[in-house]
N, C-alpha and C positions, 0 to 999 in steps of 0.2 A: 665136450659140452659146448652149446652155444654161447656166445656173448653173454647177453640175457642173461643165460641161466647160470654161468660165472658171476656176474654183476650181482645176483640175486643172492647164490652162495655166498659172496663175501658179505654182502650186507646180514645173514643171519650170525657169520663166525664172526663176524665183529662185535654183534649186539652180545654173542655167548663171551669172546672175551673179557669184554668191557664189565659183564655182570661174573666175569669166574675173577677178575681182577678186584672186584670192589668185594668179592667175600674176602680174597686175601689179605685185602686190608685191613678188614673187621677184625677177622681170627689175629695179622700183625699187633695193631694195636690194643688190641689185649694182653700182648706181650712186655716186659718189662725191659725200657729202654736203659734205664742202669738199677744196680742192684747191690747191697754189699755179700762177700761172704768171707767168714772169718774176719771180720773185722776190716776191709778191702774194697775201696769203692770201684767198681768198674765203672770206667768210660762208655758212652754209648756207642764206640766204634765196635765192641765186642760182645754186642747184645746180638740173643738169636732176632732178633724183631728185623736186621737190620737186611740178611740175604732174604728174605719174603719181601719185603721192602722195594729194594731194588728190580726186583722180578717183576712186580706187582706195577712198578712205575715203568717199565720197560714194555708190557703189556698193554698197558693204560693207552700208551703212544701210538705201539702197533696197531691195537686195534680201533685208534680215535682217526687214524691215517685210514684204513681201511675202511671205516665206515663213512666218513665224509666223501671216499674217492666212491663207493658203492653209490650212494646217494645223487653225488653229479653225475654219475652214471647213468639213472635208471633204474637202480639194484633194486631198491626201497619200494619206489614204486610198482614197479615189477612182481615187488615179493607179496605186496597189499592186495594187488591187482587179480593176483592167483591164489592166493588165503584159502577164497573159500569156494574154488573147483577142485573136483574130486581126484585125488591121486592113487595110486595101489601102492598099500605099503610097503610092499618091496622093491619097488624102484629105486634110482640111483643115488637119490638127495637123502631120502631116509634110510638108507641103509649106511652113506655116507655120514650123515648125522650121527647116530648109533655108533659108529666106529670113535667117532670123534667123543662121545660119552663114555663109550669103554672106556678109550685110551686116559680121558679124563679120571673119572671116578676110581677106577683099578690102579691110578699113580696117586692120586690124592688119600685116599681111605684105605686101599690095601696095602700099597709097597711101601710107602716112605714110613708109615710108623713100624713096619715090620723088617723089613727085607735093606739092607747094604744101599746104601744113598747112590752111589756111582751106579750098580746092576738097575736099580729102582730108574735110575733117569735114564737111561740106555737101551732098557724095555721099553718106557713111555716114548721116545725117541724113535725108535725104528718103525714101532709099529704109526703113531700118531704121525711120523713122514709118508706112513706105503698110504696112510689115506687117503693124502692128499696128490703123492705124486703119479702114483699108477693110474690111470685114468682106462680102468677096466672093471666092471662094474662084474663080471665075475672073478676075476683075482678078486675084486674084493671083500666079494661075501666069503671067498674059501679062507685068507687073510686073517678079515675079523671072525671067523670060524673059529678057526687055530688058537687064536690070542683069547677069544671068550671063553672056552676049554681051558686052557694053558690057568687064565685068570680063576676060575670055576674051581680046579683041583685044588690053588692054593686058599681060597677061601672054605674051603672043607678040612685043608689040613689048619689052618688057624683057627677053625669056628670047633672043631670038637678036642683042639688042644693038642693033636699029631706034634705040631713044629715043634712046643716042646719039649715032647719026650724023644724026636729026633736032635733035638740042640742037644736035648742032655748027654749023646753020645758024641757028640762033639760042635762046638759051640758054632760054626758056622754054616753047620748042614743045611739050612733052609736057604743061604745063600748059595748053595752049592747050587743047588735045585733050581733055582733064577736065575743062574747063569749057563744051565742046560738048556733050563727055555729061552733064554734069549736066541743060543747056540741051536736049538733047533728050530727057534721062527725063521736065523738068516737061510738055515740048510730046506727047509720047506718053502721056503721064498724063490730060494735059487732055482729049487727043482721046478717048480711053476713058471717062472721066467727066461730059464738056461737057453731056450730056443729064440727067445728075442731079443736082440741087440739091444734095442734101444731099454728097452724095463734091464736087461742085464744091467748095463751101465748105470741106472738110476740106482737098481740095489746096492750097486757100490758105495755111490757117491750118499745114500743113506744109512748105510755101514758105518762110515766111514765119520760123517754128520753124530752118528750116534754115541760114537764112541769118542768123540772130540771134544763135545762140550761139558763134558761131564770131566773128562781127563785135564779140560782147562779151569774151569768153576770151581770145583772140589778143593786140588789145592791150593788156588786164594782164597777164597774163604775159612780155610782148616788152617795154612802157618801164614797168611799174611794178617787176615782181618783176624783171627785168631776166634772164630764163630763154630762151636761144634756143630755139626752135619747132624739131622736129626736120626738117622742111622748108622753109625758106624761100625762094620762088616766086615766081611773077608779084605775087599777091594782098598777100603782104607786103613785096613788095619796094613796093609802090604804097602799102601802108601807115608803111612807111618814109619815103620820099619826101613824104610826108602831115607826118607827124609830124614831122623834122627843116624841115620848111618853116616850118611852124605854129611849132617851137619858135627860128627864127631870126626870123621877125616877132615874135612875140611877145615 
């Protein structure tokens, strides 16, 4: 992509941060910053209000940096400037867009009140780095292809009730399921990239991205801020299991 047309991009992912950050906060503080139960006042340090929160403010910044630099840029103007000439929908920006709403909406609305908090960030993760980083404009229709399907089956099995008569044979099957898709976006990714060095090694280093922060976040917020995860699944329930081990040996 040209200058320009970087400068322009950042200026629209910042105005989309900026407004995906300010819903966070809305839906946050609706949340109850202390609470009693059984008779037990909690601290605000243990309120679910408080991981949206921090995310929300960590966003705020990223994308107030990124649109102020867009701005001295040229981005802004740039983006005013071309508004209203005519583009084909399937070009690079708007399909790039569209990836960036999948990734969005299918981590906000579909995964996290359903599917294991760790698999849920790990999917939004991999796929929301290939859009940005692969800068192949057919990887990346085949890409968000894969991941809109992938997305597609699981809102059929949640919308006509499937997941829970597959839970009811054992209570983690739908994260079984999200962790095969994830496992099959890196192995359909690979196969797409295997022949070039340089996207090989990015697949990694977003493998790798994906699988990181979710294995670091998780459990400080789960045994330090003491914040339950709004899904807890296979991944933490093993991280559980981990944890109370570790803390009776030890």
């Amino acid at each position: 992509m040209k200058k320009r047309e970087l400068r322009r991009a950042d200026f629209i992912t910042s105005v989309l941060l900026l407004a995906f950050s300010a819903w966070i906060l809305i839906e946050t503080f609706k949340m109850p910053a202390k609470d009693t139960y059984g008779g037990v006042q909690n601290v605000w340090y243990v309120s679910p209000a408080l991981f949206p929160l921090i995310i929300s403010i960590f966003i705020i910044i990223l994308g107030t940096v990124l649109l102020v630099h867009s701005i001295q840029s040229d981005g802004a103007s740039y983006f005013f400037s071309s508004i209203l000439k005519r583009t084909k929908f399937a070009s690079e920006k708007n399909i790039r867009f569209l990836s960036i709403l999948l990734a969005l909406f299918s981590f906000i609305y579909l995964n996290i009140p359903r599917i294991d908090f760790f698999i849920s960030t790990a999917l939004f993760l991999i796929f929301f780095i290939s859009a940005f980083y692969f800068d192949e404009i057919n990887l990346l229709k085949k890409l968000t292809l894969f991941y809109f399907i992938g997305s597609l089956i699981f809102i059929i099995l949640f919308a006509f009730g499937i997941s829970k008569i597959l839970n009811s044979y054992y209570k983690y099957f739908i994260d079984i399921l999200a962790l095969v898709f994830y496992i099959s976006y890196v192995i359909y990714n690979w196969i797409k990239v295997k022949n070039n060095h340089i996207y090989k090694k990015r697949l990694i280093v977003s493998l790798m991205a994906s699988l990181a922060v979710p294995l670091i976040l998780c459990p400080i917020f789960r045994y330090s801020f003491l914040i339950p995860l709004p899904k807890e699944g296979l991944i933490i329930q093993m991280m559980h299991n981990i944890y109370y081990f570790l803390k009776r040996v030890i």
